[in-house]
GUNUZA-734963 format. One line per field, with one value per residue (C-alpha): x, y, z; residue number from 1. Coordinates in nm, 4 decimals. Layout:
BEGIN
u <- (X; ...) .
v <- (Y; ...) .
w <- (Z; ...) .
pos <- (NUM; ...) .
REM end
This chain:
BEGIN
u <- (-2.9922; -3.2144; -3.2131; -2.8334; -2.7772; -3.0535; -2.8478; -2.5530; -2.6346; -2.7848; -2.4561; -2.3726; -2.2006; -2.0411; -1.7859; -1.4614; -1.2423; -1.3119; -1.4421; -1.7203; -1.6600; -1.8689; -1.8868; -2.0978; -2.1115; -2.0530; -2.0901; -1.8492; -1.5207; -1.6122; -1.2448; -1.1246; -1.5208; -1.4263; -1.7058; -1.6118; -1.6604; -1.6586; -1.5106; -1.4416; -1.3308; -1.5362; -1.3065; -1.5607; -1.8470; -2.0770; -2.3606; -2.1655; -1.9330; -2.2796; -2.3812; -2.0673; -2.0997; -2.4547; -2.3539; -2.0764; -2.2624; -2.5214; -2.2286; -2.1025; -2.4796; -2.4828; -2.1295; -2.3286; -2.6299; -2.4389; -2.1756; -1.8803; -1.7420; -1.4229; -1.5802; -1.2868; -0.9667; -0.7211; -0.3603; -0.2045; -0.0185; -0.3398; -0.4702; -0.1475; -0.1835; -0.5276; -0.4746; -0.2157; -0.3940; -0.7090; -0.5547; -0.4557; -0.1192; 0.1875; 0.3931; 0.6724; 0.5136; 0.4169; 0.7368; 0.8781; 0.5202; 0.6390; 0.9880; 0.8373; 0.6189; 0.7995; 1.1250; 0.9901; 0.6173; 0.5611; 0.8559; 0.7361; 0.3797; 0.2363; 0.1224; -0.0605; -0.4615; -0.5722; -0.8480; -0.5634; -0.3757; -0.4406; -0.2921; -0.0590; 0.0434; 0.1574; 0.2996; 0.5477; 0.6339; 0.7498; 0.9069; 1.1160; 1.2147; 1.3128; 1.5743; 1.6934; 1.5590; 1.6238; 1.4601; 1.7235; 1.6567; 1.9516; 2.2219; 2.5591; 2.5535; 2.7058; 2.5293; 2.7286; 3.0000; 3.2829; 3.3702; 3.1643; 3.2747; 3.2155; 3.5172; 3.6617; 3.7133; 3.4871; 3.7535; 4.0200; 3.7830; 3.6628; 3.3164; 3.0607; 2.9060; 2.5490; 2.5225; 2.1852; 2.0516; 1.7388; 1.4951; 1.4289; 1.1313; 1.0369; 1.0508; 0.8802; 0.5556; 0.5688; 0.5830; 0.2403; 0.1250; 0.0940; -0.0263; -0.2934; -0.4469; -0.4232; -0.6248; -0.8355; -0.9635; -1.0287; -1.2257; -1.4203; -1.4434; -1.5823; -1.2873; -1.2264; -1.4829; -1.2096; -0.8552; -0.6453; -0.3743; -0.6402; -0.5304; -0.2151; 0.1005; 0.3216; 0.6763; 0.6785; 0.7262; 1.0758; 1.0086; 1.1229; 1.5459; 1.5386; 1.8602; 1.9043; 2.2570; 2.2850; 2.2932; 2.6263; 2.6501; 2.4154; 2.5451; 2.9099; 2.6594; 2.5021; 2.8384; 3.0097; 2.7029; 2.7577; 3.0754; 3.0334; 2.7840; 2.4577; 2.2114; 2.3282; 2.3648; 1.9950; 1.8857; 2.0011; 1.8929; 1.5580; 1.5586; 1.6391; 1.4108; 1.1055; 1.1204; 1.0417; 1.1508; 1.3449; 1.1067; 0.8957; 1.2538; 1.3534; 0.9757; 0.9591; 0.8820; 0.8998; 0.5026; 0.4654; 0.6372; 0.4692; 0.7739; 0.4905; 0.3128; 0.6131; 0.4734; 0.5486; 0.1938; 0.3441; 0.1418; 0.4041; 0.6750; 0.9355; 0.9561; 1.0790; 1.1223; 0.8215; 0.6016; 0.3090; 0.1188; 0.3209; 0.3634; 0.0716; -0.1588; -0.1928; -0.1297; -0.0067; 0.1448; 0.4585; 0.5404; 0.8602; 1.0971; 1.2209; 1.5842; 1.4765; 1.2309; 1.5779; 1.7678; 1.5227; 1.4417; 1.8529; 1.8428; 1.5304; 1.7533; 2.0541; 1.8690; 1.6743; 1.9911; 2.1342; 1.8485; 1.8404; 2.2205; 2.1531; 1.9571; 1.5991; 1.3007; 1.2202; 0.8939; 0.7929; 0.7180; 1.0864; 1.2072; 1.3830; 1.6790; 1.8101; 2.1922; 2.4452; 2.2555; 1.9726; 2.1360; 1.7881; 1.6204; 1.3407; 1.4514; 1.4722; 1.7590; 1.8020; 1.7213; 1.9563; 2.2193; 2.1150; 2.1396; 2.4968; 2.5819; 2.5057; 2.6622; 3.0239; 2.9398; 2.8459; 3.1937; 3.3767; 3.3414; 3.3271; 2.9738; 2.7923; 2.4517; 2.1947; 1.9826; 1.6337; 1.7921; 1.7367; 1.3750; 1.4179; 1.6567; 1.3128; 1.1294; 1.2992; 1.4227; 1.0710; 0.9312; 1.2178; 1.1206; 0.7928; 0.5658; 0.2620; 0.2570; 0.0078; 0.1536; 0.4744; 0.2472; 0.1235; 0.4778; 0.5920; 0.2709; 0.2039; -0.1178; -0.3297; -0.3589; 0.0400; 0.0134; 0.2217; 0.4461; 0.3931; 0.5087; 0.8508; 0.8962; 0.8085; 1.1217; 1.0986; 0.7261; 0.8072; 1.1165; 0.8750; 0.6031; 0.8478; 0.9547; 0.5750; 0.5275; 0.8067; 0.6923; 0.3590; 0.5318; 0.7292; 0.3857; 0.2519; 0.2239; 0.5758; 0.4158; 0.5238) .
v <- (-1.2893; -1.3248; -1.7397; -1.7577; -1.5781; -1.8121; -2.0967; -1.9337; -1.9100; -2.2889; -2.3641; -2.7099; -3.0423; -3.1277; -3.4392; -3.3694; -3.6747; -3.9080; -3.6575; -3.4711; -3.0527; -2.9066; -2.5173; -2.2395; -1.8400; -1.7061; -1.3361; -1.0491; -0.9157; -0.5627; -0.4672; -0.5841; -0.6635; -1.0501; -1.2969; -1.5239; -1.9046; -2.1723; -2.5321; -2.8475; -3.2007; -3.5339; -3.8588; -4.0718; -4.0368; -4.3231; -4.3135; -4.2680; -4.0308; -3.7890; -3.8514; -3.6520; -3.4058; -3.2895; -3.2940; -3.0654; -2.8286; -2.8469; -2.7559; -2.4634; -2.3250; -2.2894; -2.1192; -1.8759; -1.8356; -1.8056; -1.5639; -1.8028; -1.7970; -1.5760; -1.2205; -1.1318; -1.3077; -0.9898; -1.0279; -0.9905; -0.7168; -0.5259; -0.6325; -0.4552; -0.1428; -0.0774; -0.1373; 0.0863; 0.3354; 0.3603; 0.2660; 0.5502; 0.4987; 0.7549; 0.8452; 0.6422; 0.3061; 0.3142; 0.3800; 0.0606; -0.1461; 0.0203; -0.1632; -0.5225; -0.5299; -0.4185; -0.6186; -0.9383; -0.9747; -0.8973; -1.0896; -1.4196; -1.3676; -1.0571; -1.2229; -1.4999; -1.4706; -1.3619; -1.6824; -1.8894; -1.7285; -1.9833; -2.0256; -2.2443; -2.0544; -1.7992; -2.0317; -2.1881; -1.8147; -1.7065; -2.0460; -1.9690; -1.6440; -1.8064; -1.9550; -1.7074; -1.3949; -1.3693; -1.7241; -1.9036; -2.2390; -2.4025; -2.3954; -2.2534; -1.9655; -1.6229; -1.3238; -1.0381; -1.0712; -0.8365; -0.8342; -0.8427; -1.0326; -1.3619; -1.5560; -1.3874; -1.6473; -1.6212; -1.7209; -1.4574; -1.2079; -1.2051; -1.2548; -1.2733; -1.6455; -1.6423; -1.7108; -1.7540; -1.5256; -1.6247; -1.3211; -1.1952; -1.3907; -1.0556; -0.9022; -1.2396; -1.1312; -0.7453; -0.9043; -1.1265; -0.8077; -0.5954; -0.9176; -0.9651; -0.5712; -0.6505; -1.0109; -0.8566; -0.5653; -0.7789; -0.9756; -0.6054; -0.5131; -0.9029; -1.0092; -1.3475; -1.4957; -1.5217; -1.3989; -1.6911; -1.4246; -1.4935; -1.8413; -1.9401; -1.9324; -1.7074; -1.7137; -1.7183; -1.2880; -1.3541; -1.2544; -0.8564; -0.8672; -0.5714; -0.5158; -0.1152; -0.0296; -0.0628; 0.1935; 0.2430; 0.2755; 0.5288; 0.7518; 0.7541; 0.8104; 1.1069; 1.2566; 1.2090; 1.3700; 1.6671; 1.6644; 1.7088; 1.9840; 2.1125; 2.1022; 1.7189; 1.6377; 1.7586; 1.5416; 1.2426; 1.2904; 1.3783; 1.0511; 0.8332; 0.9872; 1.0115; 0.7023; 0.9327; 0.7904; 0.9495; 1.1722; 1.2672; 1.3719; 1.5758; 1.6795; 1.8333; 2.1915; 2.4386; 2.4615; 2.1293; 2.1573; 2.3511; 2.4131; 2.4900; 2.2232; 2.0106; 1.7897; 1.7346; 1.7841; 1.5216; 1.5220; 1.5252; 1.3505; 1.4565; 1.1500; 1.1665; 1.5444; 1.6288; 1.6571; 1.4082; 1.2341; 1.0233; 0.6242; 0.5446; 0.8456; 0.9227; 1.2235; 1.1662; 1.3593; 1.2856; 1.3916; 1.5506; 1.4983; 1.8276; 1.7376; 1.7496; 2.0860; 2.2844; 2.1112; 2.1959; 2.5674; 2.5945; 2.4841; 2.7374; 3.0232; 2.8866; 2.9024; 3.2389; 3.3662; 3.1842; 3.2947; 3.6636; 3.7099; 3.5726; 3.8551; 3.6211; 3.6453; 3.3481; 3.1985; 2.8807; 2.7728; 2.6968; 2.3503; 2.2762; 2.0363; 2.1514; 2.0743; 2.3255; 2.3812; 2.5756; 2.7180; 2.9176; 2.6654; 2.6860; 2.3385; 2.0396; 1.7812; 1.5657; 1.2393; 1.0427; 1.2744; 1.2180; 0.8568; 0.8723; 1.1009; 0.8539; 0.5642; 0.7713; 0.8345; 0.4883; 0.3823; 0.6266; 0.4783; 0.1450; 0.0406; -0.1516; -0.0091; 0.2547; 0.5074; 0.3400; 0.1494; 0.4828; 0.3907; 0.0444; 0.1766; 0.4305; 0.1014; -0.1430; 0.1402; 0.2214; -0.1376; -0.2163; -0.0001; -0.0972; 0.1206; -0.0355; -0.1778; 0.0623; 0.3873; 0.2661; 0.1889; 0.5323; 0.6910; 0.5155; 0.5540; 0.1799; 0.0839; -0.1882; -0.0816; -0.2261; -0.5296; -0.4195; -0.3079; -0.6724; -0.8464; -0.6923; -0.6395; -0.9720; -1.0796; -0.7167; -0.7475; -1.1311; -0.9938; -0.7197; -1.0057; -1.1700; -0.8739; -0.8117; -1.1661; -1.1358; -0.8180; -0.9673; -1.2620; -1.0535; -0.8954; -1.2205; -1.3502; -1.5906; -1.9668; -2.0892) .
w <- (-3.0254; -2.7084; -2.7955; -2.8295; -2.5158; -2.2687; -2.4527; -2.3474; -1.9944; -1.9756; -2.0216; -2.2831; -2.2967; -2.6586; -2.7408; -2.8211; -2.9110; -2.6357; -2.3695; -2.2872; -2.2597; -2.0200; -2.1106; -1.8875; -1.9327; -1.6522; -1.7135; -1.8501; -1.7179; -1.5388; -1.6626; -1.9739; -2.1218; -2.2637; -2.2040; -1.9391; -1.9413; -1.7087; -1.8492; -1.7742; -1.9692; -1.8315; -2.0372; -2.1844; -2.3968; -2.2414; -2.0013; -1.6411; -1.7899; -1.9580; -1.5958; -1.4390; -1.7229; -1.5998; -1.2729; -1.3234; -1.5148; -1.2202; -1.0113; -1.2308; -1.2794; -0.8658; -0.8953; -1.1390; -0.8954; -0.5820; -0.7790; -0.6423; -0.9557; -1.0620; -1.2037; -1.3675; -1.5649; -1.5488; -1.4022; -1.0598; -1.2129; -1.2515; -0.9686; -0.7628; -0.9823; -0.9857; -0.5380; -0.5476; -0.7556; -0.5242; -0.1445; 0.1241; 0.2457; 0.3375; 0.0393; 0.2425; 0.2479; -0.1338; -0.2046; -0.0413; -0.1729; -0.4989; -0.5037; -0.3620; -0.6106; -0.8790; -0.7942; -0.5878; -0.6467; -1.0801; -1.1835; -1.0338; -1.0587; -1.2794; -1.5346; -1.3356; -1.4313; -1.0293; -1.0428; -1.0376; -0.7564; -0.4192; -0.1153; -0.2357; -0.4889; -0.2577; 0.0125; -0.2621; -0.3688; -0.0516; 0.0412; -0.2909; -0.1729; 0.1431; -0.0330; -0.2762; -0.3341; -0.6961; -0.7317; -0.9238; -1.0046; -0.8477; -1.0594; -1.0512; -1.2550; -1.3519; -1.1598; -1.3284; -1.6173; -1.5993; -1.9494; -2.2890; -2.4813; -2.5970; -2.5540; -2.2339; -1.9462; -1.6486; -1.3973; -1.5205; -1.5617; -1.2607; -1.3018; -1.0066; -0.9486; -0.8845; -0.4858; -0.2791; -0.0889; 0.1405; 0.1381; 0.5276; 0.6811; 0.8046; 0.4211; 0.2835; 0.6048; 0.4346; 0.0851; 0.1994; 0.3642; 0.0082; -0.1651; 0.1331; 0.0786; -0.3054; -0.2801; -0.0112; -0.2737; -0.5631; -0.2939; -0.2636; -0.5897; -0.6871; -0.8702; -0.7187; -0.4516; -0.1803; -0.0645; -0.0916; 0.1324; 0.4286; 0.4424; 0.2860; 0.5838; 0.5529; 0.7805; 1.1342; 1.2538; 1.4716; 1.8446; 1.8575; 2.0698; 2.2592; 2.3057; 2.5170; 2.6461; 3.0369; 3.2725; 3.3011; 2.9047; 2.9002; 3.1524; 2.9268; 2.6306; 2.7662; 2.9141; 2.6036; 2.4209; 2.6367; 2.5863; 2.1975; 2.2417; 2.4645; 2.2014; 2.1316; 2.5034; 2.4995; 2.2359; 2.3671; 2.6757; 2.5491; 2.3465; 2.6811; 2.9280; 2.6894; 2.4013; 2.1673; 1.8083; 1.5883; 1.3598; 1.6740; 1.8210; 1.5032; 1.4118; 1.7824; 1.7694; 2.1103; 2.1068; 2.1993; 2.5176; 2.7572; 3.0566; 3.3210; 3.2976; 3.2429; 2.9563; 2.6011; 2.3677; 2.0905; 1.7954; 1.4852; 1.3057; 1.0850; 0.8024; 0.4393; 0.4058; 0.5659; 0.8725; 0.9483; 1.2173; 1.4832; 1.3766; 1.5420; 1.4241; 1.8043; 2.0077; 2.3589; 2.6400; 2.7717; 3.1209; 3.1963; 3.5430; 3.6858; 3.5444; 3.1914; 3.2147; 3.3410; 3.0506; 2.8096; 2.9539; 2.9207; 2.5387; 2.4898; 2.6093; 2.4267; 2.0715; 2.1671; 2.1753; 1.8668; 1.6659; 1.7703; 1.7195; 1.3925; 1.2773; 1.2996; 1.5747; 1.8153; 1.7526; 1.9035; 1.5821; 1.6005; 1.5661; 1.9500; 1.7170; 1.4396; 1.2469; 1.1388; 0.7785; 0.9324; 1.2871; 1.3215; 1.3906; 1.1050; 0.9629; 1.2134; 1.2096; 0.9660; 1.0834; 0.8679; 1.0407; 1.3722; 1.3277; 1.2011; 1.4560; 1.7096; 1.5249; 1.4978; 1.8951; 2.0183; 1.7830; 1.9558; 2.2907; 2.1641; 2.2589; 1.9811; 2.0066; 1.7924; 1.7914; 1.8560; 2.1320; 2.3635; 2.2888; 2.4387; 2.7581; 2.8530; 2.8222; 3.0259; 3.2578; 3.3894; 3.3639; 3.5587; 3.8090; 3.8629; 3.6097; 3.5060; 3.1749; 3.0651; 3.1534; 2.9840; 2.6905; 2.7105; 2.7087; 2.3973; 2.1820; 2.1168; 2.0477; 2.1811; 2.5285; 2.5914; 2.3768; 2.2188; 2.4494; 2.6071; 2.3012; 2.2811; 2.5958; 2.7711; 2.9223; 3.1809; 3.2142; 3.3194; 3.5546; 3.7076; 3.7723; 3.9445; 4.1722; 4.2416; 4.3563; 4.5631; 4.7412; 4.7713; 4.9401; 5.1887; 5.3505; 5.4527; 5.7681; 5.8382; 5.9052; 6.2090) .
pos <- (1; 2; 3; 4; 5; 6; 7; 8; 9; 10; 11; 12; 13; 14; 15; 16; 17; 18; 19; 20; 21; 22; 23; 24; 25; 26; 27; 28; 29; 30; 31; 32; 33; 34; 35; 36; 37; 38; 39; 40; 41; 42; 43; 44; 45; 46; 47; 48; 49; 50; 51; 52; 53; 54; 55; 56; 57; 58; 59; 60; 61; 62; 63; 64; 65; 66; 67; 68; 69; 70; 71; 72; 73; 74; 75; 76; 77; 78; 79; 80; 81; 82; 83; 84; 85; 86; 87; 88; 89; 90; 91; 92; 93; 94; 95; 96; 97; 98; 99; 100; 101; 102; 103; 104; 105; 106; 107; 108; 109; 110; 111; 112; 113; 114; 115; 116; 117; 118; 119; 120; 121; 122; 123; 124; 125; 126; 127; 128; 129; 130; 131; 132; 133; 134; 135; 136; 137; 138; 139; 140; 141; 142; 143; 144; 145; 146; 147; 148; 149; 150; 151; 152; 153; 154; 155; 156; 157; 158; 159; 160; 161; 162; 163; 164; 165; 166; 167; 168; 169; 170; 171; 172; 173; 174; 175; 176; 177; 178; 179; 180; 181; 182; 183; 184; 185; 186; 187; 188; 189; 190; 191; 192; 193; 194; 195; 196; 197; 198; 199; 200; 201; 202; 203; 204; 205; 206; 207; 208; 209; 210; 211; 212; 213; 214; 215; 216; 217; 218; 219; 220; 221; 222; 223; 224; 225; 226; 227; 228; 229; 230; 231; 232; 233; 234; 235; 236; 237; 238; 239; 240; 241; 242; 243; 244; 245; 246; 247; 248; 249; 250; 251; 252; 253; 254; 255; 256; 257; 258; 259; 260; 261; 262; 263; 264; 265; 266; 267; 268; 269; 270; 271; 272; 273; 274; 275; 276; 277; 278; 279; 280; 281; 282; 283; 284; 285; 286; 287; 288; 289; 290; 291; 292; 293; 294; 295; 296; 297; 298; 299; 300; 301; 302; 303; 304; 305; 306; 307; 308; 309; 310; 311; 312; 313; 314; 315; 316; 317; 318; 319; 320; 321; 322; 323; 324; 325; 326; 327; 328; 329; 330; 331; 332; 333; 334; 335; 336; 337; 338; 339; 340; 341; 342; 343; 344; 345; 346; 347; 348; 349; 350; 351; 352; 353; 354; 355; 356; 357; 358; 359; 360; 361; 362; 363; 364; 365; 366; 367; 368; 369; 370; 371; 372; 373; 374; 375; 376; 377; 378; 379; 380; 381; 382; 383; 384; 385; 386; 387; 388; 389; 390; 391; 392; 393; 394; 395; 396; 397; 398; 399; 400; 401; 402; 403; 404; 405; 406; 407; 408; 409; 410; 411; 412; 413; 414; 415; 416) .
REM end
């Protein structure tokens, strides 16, 4: 047994037909326990072609030696599973990495062995689903019959003709993203030698559109919003003067806001049903003007009193926004409901904007003005020290540049 297996790991050359097969052992597969070889075919059986035989098993022993050889021959299907069983991510995200892989990524390439998954493997794959998401291969076709049986006619029936649909460049980058964490643990765990997602291009990430409403759009948003109600007056007004997003908004309870102080302590969100960190996993502290403080002391009283005529005792555990389900307060908002709140708002006044566009008016608003790209940073809760807030925001930092220079200008000395 001990002779068969040092023959086993000097590797051998044997004729086959009218080539050479060079065949190595290259160890066992950690997961599924099959002996593992390493193979090639040289054509010819004369002297130059023995001569590229040995060579290549030279070549394969140092693969061996230098453990650059694939460890393991399992699937990319396992691969995903077995990364999705072991990584740390919010309940959230695995549910959309759940439905990419499931739908998009095991379809097309599951049951690839993951020693044969390269970058250009994955570049093709995602320039497919650049085309058409389903990955058809071209031809017309029918997507969905509306009849069963055999003999019915397509064109009276009705049915629905298959029709491309390019996948998102920005869904294609999240798609390489999952594949990338995957690759990048088999990498870990000495699967493969390398993650081929390191390397292989994925689509271009399209430069973020701001787009906030203007000034004079968001003064007839917040009036309106008043309008409606005080507690959704405050809300919005909350959202424009602060940034905060929408599950920080909704997630906001009255302990974080200290009135004296006039700052908000934000250190929550309200996502999916339940509270977690922010977006960022930071806790920052938003400073309040001396407007919003007297709106917000005015909503304290408003659902002190709410809650107390309601039979229940004001804590400021409370939630500060909460909808008509729970009026005392011990839910917060739903945020799907606060978003189409908005949207039947901004349609009522016929202004084509959303929700997270508030977000982008606090932005531009104070960069605007003159704020320093960090402190504006600081208020939103992007990371990076404001590259962030650089990237999407370039076209105001650029404009605020520009007023700076021009101010700088104006204090010099006039040439005669």
């Amino acid at each position: 047994m001990g002779r068969a297996n040092a023959a086993r790991s000097r590797g051998s050359i044997r004729q086959r037909g009218g080539s050479l097969q060079v065949r190595l052992f290259s160890g066992r597969d950690p997961v599924t326990g099959k002996d593992i070889y390493l193979t090639a075919s040289i054509k010819g059986t004369d002297k130059a072609a023995q001569r590229k035989a040995k060579d290549k098993l030279a070549e394969f022993r140092a693969q061996v030696i230098n453990q650059r050889s694939a460890s393991t021959s399992v699937t990319l299907s396992y691969t995903l599973d077995e990364w999705l069983r072991v990584t740390e991510i919010e309940d959230s995200t695995r549910k959309t990495y759940v439905g990419y892989i499931e739908r998009t990524i095991k379809p097309a390439l599951g049951v690839v062995p993951l020693k044969k998954i390269d970058a250009r493997t994955l570049e093709s794959f995602y320039t497919e689903l650049r085309r058409c998401r389903a990955r058809c291969d071209g031809k017309p076709r029918v997507e969905r019959h509306s009849s069963t049986a055999s003999n019915h006619d397509c064109r009276q029936a009705g049915c629905k003709a298959h029709q491309c649909r390019p996948m998102a460049a920005s869904t294609v980058r999240q798609v390489h993203a999952i594949l990338s964490g995957a690759l990048g643990a088999a990498e870990r765990w000495d699967w493969i030698a390398t993650n081929p997602a390191r390397i292989a291009r994925r689509p271009k990430q399209k430069p973020p559109e701001p787009d906030p409403p203007t000034p004079a759009e968001a003064a007839r948003l917040v009036e309106e919003a008043f309008r409606m109600d005080d507690d959704w007056g405050t809300l919005v007004w909350l959202a424009m003067t602060t940034g905060m997003r929408r599950g920080e908004l909704v997630g906001l309870r009255f302990s974080r806001i200290d009135l004296d102080a006039e700052v908000i302590d934000l250190r929550r969100s309200w996502v999916g049903g339940k509270e977690k960190d922010t977006k960022t996993h930071q806790n920052r502290r938003i400073a309040l003007d001396t407007e919003t403080v007297g709106l917000l002391k005015e909503h304290k009283r408003r659902v002190q009193q709410r809650v107390r005529s309601l039979g229940g005792k004001f804590t400021d555990n409370l939630f500060v926004f909460s909808g008509t389900k729970t009026p005392d307060h011990s839910e917060p908002y739903s945020p799907n409901a606060v978003t189409q709140r908005y949207k039947d708002m901004t349609t009522r006044l016929g202004i084509d904007t959303h929700l997270h566009a508030l977000r982008h008016y606090s932005a531009t608003e104070l960069l605007s003005a003159g704020i320093d790209l960090r402190t504006v940073a600081g208020r939103l809760g992007h990371g990076g020290g404001g590259a962030t807030t650089l990237r999407v925001y370039a076209a105001w930092v650029a404009a605020t540049d520009r007023k700076a220079a021009e101010i700088l200008a104006s204090r010099m000395p006039r040439r005669e």
